[in-house]
N, C-alpha and C positions, 0 to 999 in steps of 0.2 A: 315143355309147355310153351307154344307159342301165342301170344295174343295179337291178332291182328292189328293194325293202325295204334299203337299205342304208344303217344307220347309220352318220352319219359319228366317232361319238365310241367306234366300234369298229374304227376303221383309224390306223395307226400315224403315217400322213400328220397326222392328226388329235391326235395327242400319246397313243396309246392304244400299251400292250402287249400286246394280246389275241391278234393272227391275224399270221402271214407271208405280207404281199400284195406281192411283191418285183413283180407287172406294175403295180398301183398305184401302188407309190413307182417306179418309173421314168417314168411318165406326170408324177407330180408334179414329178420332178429336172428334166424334160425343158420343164416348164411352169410354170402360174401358178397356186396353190393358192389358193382363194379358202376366207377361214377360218368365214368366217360367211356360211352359205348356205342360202336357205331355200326348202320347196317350201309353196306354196298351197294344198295338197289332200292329205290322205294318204289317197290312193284312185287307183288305177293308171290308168286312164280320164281322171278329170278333170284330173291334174296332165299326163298328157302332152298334152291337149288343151290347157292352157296355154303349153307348150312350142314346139309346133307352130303356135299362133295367136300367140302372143306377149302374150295377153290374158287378164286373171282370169279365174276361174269365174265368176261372174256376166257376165262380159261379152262370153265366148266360147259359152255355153247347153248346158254341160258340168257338170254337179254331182256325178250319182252314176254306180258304176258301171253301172247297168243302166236303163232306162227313157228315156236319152238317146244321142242323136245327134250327131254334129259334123255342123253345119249348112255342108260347106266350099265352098257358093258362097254365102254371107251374109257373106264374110269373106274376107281374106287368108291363106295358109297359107305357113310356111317351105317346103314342098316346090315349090310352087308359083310362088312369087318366085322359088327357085331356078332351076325349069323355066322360066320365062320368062329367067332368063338364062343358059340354054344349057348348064345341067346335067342328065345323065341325073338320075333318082332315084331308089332304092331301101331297101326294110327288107326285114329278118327280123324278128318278132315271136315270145316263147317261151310267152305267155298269151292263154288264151281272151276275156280281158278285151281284151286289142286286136285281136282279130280282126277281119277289114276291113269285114265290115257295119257295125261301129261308124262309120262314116265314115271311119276313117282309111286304108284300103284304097284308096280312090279318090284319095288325098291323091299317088301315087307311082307312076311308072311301070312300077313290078317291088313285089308287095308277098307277102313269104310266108310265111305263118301257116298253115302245114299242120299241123294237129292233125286228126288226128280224131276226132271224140267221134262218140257217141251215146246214145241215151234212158238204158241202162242204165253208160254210161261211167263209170269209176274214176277218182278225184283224177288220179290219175299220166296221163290222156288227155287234160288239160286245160290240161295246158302241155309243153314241150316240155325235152327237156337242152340246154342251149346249146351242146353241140359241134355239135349237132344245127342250130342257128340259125346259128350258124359258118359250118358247112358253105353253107347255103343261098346266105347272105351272101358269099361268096367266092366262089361261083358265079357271081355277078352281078358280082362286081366286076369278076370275068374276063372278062367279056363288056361291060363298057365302057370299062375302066381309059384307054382311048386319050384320052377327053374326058374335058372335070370331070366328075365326079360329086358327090353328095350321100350317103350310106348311114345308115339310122339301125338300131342294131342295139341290139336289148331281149333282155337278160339277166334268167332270172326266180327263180335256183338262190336266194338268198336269204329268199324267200317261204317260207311253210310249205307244205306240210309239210317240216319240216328232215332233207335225207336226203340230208349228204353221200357222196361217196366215198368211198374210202380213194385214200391213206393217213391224209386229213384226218379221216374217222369215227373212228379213233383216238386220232390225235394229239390231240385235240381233245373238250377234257369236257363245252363246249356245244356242244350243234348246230349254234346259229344262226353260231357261228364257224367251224364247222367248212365251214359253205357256201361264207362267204365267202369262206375259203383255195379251194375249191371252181371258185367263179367268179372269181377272183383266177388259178388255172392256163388256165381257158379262154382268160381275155382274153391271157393270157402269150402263149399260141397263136396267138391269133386278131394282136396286133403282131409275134408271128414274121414269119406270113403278109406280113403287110407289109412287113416289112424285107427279106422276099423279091424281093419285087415292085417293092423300091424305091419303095415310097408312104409308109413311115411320118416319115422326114425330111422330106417336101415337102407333109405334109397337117396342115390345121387340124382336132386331136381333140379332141373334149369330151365327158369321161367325167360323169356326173352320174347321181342317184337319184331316181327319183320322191318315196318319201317315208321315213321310216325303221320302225320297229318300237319295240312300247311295251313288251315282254319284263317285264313288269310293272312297271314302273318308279314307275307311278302306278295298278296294279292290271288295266290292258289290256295284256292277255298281246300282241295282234298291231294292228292299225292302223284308222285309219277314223273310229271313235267320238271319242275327245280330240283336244285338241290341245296336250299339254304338247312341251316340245322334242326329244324324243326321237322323235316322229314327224314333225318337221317341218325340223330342222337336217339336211343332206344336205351329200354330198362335190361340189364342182364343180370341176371340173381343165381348165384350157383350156390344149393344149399348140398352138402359133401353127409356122405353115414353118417351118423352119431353126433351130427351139427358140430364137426370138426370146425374150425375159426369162423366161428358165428358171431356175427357183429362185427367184423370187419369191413371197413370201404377201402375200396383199392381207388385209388387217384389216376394213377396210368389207363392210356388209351387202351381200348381193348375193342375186339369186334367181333363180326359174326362167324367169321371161318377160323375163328379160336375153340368154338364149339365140335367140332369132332375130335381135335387132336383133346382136348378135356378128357372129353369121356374117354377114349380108346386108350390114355393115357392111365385115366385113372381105373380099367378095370382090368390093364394089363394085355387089351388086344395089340393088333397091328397097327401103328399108323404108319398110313403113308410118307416114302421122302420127298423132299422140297415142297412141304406145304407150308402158306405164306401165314399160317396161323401157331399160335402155340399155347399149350397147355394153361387155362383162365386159373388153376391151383398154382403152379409156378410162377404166374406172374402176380398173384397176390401175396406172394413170398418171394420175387426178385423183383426190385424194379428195373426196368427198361425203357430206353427211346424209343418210338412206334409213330409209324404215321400209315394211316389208313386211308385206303383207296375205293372210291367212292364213284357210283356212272349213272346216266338216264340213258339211253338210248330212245326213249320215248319221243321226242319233238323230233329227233330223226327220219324215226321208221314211220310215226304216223302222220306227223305234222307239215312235214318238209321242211322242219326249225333246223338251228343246229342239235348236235347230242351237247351233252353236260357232262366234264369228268371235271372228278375232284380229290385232292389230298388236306387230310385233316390229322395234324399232329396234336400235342398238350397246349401249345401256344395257338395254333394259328388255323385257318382253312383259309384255303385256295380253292375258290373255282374258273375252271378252264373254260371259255366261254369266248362268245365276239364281241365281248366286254369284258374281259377278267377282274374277279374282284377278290380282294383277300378281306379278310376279317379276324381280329383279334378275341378270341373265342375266351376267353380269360376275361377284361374288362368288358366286352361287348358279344355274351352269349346269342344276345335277341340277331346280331348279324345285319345294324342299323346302317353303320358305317364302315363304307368299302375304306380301307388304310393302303392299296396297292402304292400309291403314290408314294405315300410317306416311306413304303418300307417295299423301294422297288427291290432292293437286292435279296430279301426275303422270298418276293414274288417270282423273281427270276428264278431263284436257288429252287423253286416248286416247280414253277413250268419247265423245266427241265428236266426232273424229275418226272412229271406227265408224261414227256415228249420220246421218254424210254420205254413207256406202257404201250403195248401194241392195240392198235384201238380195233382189228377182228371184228371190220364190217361186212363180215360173210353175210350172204341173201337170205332173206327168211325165209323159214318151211312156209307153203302158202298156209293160211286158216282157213277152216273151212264158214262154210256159209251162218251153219248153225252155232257155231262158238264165236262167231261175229256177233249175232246179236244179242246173244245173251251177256258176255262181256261189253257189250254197248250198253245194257240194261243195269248193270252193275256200275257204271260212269266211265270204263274204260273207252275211250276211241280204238277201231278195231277194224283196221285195212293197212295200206301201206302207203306212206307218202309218196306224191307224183316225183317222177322226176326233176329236180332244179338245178341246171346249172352252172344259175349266177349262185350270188354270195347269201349262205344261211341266215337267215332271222335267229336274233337272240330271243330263246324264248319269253325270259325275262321282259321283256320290250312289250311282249303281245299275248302277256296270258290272258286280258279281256276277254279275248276271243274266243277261248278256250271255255272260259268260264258262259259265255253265250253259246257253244255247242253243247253243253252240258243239259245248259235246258231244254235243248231240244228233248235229250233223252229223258226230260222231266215232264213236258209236255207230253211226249208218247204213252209214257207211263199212264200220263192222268187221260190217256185216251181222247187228247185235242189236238187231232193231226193239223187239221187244216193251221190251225196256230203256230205246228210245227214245222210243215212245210213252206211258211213264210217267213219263219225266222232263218232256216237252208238257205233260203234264197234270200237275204238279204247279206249271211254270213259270206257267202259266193261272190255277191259280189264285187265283196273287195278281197276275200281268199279264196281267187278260184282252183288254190290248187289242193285244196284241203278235199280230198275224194273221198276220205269219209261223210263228209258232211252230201257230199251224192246220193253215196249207197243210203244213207238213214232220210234222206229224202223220200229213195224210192221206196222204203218200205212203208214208209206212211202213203204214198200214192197207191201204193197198191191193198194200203188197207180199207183207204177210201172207193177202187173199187177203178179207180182212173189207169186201167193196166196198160192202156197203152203208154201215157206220159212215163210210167213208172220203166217199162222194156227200155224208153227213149233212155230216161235217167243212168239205169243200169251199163248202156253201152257206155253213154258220156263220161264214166266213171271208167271204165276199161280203157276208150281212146285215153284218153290224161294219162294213166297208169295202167298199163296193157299188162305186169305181174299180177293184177287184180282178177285177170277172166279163171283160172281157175278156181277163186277164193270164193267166187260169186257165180259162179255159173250154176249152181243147185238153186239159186235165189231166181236167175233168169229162165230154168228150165220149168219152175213151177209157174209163171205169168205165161210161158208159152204154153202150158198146160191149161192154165186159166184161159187163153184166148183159145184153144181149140187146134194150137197149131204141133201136132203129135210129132212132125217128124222134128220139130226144130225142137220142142222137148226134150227125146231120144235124144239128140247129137249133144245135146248140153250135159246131161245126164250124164251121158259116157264120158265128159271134158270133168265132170266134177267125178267120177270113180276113184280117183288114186288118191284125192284127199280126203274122201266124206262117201267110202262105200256104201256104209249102212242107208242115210240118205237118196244117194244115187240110186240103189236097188227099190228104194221106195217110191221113188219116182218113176223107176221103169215099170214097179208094180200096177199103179196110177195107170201110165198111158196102156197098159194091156188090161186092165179092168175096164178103161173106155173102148178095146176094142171087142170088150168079152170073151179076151182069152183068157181061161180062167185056167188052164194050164198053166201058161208063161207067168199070169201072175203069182199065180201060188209058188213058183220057182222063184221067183223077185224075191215075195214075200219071204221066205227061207231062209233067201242072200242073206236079206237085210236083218233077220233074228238072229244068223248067225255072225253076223260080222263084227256083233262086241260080242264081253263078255256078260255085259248087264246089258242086255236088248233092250232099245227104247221101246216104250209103250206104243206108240205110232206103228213099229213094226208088227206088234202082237195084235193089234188090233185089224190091220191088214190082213194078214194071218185067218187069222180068226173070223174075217168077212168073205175071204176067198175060197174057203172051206164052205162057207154056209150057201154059198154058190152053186158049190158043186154036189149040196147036198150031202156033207161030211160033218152031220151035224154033231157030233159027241167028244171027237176031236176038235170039233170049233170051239164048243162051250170051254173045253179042257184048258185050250188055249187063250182065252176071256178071260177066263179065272184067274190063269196065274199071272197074266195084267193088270187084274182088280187086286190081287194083293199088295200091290204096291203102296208105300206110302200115300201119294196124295192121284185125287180121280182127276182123271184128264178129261177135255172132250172129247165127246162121239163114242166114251167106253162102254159107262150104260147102258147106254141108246143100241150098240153092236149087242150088246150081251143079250137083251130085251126080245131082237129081232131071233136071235138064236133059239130062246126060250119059246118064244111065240110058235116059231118052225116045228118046234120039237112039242107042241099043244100045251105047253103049261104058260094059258094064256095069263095067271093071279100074279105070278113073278115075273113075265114079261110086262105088264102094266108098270108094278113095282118099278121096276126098273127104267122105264120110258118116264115117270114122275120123278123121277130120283135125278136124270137126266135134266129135266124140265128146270128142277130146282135148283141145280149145282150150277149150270148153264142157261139161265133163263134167255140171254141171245141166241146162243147155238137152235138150227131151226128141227136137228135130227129127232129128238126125242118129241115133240111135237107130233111130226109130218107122221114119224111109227105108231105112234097112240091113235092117232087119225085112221091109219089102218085098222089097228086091230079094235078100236069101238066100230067099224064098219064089218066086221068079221063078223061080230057080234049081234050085230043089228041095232046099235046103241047110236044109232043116227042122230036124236037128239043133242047127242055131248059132243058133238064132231066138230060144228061152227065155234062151240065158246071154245073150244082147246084152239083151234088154228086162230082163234080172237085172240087168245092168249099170247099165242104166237107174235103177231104183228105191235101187238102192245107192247112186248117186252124189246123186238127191235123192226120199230117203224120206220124200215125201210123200203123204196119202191119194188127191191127185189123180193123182199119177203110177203108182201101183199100177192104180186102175181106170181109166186109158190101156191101159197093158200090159194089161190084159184085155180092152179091146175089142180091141187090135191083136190078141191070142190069137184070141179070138173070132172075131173077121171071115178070121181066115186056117185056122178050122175046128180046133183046138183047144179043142175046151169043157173038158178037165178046165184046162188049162193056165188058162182065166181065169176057172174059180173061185178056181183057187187064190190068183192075184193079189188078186180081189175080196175074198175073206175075208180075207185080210192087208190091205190096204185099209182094211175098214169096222172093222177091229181098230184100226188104228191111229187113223182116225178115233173110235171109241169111246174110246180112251185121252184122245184130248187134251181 
């Protein structure tokens, strides 16, 4: 059981009086508290790819969260030792960050990350509520409980944005505590379940955190950039069958790629040789010296800062930096006062030890366009630093700044580009080489509608950092779509294929829908259903309108449908399905569904402009004006006024779309 973001020096287990975690302390009573614990990465991605592999970021080809893959036939994997001896396997996952493209999908014979996002998805569609993951989870167990299993179930309530429940948004004057009481009730549940089932006595559980959060501690409000101990000390609790030495704390360092040789250990599989981990049961029965190896590569790859590596023994941490500091972690856990000076030959004795670590700054896979923004949407920065090559900035020196690009992505959230776009440009101009801070420029320019500035932005962001044009070229081929320019479209389209096919094929869909080939688009369309295994909705929906084109209406609906079963309703779904229904005369659920549109999306202008038709089908003339009223009300913009005038227009209303027009170009004169 993983909990995301979870400080272990805010759990009571831990000597803290901040939260009531009564599911944690009975994992703890029940088990082996390991007091000093540390993860390798404080980024979601790469630390559980150490968990899973058994093997550092360097040595597993796991760094950041975006740009890379788990390479899981180059290597041995916990799931996979365990399936070779005769366990089923399974996860629920609550972040789009472990979604199973990541490689970790392929890792499990049951793996399920249903989120849905899309282009225009909201933080809160990006991860999941864990009763929600619970749920999934327990499903599976049901369906193999007869033979061993394996389950690994990610908790992600701790992460920001912090938005507990009640009763805990109450009781609770920080957030970030208020979560953990949060996911503290889930797991309560979630060992119910078990105790149901009769599994939780007779199974080996280990609860653990990916990495912690930095709640400003040293000035990073959330994780990734530093690496003082507040993002790296986590909780690990291994509760053994039969609550074998329950109640014991182990003192010795312990870390996260001790978690496979554990289990594989304790159920008699294979573990791999030369892994840098060892069995968490053994070391609470032998003590040992341990110092653990610690990285950011985050200010690196995205920032153009320097990277962060670090070793952290029983006495001391060292971090490796363009300011090296050591810290006596025994008297001074909070990491106030750097002691290198006092205790250079300590500090030597470490950095040299560092300087034998291979630091494997192999190029990142590119990211594609659409896991850029959605890990922008989640607080991640999500491109790749320009190249620099004078001397690194310590991140530590400039995480200000850091914490001023954040709001950007807080501003967009709250839907105030314009806010947004002047804070880019102010961030720029004294860090112009932060290229993310570009690309999240341009997408608020192009949400405001400014597609030219935004094309401009997009290239300026490629000259700086020319790795960047395949990452974003699916971002520039839709503006060149938006401007009407089809063949510069196409050639982008085909530049973004090998990273983001699904995408790519969407857009090639796009520009043969504007040419009305509704052959080639329906081939697009197909591409792009088939190029995952879980088809984005976008693609079905496409699908589904190029059928209806050609007059294929039974297979279109077919295809709507199994869109509309998805969790959560996107835009334009509706509205498509409506249009089908309406074709096929069953005009009462066509309505339905154009109101249903209307309501889920009161901007979106589709389900509007379709009702507008089918009350003129009808002869329902008089309902035609207040529904496109409705329209402009919901998003009074100049483009949406002179929509509603062609729609007037084209359905023989002239005075009707003057009227719109002149309000319109009014309002366009105002701004």
């Amino acid at each position: 059981i993983s909990i995301d973001t979870l400080r272990a020096d805010h759990l009571s287990v831990y000597g803290a009086k901040l939260v009531d975690t009564p599911a944690i302390d009975r994992l703890a009573a029940d088990g082996i508290v390991f007091e000093n614990a540390y993860a390798h990465v404080p980024l979601t991605f790469p630390s559980h790819a150490t968990i899973m592999t058994g093997k550092l970021p360097f040595e597993n080809g796991v760094r950041s969260n975006i740009g890379y893959k788990l390479d899981v036939n180059a290597q041995p994997t916990l799931p996979r030792l365990l399936s070779q001896h005769g366990y089923a396997t399974g996860a629920a996952v609550s972040a789009y960050v472990l979604r199973r493209d990541t490689g970790m999908g392929s890792l499990f014979d049951f793996y399920d990350d249903a989120m849905e996002v899309w282009e225009s998805a909201t933080l809160g569609a990006l991860q999941r509520r864990g009763d929600e993951t619970v749920h999934a989870a327990l499903g599976w167990v049901d369906r193999v409980e007869k033979r061993p299993f394996f389950l690994f179930l990610h908790l992600f309530e701790p992460h920001t944005p912090y938005e507990p429940v009640e009763p805990f948004r109450s009781k609770y004057a920080n957030p970030y505590d208020g979560e953990i009481a949060t996911v503290d009730a889930i797991l309560g549940r979630f060992l119910a379940e078990l105790d149901k089932r009769g599994l939780y006595d007779r199974s080996l559980i280990i609860l653990d955190s990916d990495h912690g959060e930095g709640l400003g501690d040293h000035g990073e409000a959330e994780h990734g950039v530093l690496l003082y101990r507040e993002v790296l000390h986590v909780p690990l609790i291994v509760k053994l069958p039969g609550r074998r030495l329950a109640g014991r704390r182990v003192p010795e360092v312990a870390q996260l790629v001790d978690i496979l040789p554990t289990i594989t250990t304790a159920v008699g599989a294979k573990t791999p040789a030369g892994l840098p981990g060892v069995s968490l049961i053994d070391l609470a029965e032998r003590r040992r010296q341990r110092t653990v190896y610690s990285e950011t590569l985050y200010p690196r790859l995205h920032l153009g800062w320097s990277q962060l590596r670090s070793l952290t023994d029983a006495r001391e941490h060292y971090i490796e930096s363009p300011a090296p500091e050591l810290f006596d972690v025994i008297n001074d856990p909070a990491e106030k006062r750097n002691i290198r000076e006092q205790r250079r030959r300590d500090a030597l004795s470490l950095a040299g030890q560092l300087s034998t670590v291979p630091l494997n700054l192999q190029p990142q896979h590119g990211a594609n366009a659409e896991e850029m923004a959605r890990l922008s949407a989640l607080g991640y920065l999500s491109g790749a630093a320009s190249h620099n090559s004078g001397p690194l900035k310590n991140p530590r020196d400039h995480i200000q700044v850091l914490a001023q690009v954040q709001q950007t992505f807080v501003l967009n959230q709250q839907g105030r580009y314009r806010e947004s776009i002047e804070l880019c440009r102010q961030i720029l101009r004294d860090n112009p080489d932060l290229v993310d801070v570009f690309t999240q420029m341009a997408g608020d320019l192009r949400r405001l509608g400014q597609l030219h500035e935004a094309l401009g932005t997009y290239k300026e962001a490629i000259r700086r950092s020319p790795q960047l044009v395949d990452s974003i070229a699916t971002e520039i081929a839709k503006l060149d779509l938006d401007l009407g320019d089809l063949k510069a479209a196409e050639l982008n389209a085909q530049q973004a294929m090998k990273l983001d096919p699904a995408d790519a094929h969407l857009i090639l869909g796009a520009i043969a829908e504007k040419r009305t080939d509704w052959a080639t688009a329906e081939r697009e369309a197909r591409l792009a259903v088939a190029a995952e295994e879980r088809p984005r909705v976008p693609a079905l929906i496409m699908l589904a309108r190029v059928l209806t084109e050609q007059q294929k209406f039974d297979e279109a609906l077919s295809v709507i449908d199994r869109a509309a079963t998805r969790a959560h309703p996107v835009p334009t779904l509706a509205a498509t399905r409506g249009d089908i229904l309406a074709r096929l005369g069953r005009n009462r659920e066509a309505e339905t569904a154009f109101r249903e549109e209307m309501q889920r999306f009161p901007t979106a202008t589709d389900g509007y402009v379709s009702l507008a038709l089918l009350l003129a089908s009808e002869h329902r003339f008089g309902e035609i004006e207040p529904t496109l009223e409705a329209m402009v009300k919901a998003s009074p913009k100049p483009a949406t006024y002179f929509l509603a005038a062609r729609e007037m227009k084209d359905l023989g209303n002239d005075a009707g779309a003057r009227a719109f027009r002149t309000r319109g170009e009014r309002l366009a004169a105002a701004r």
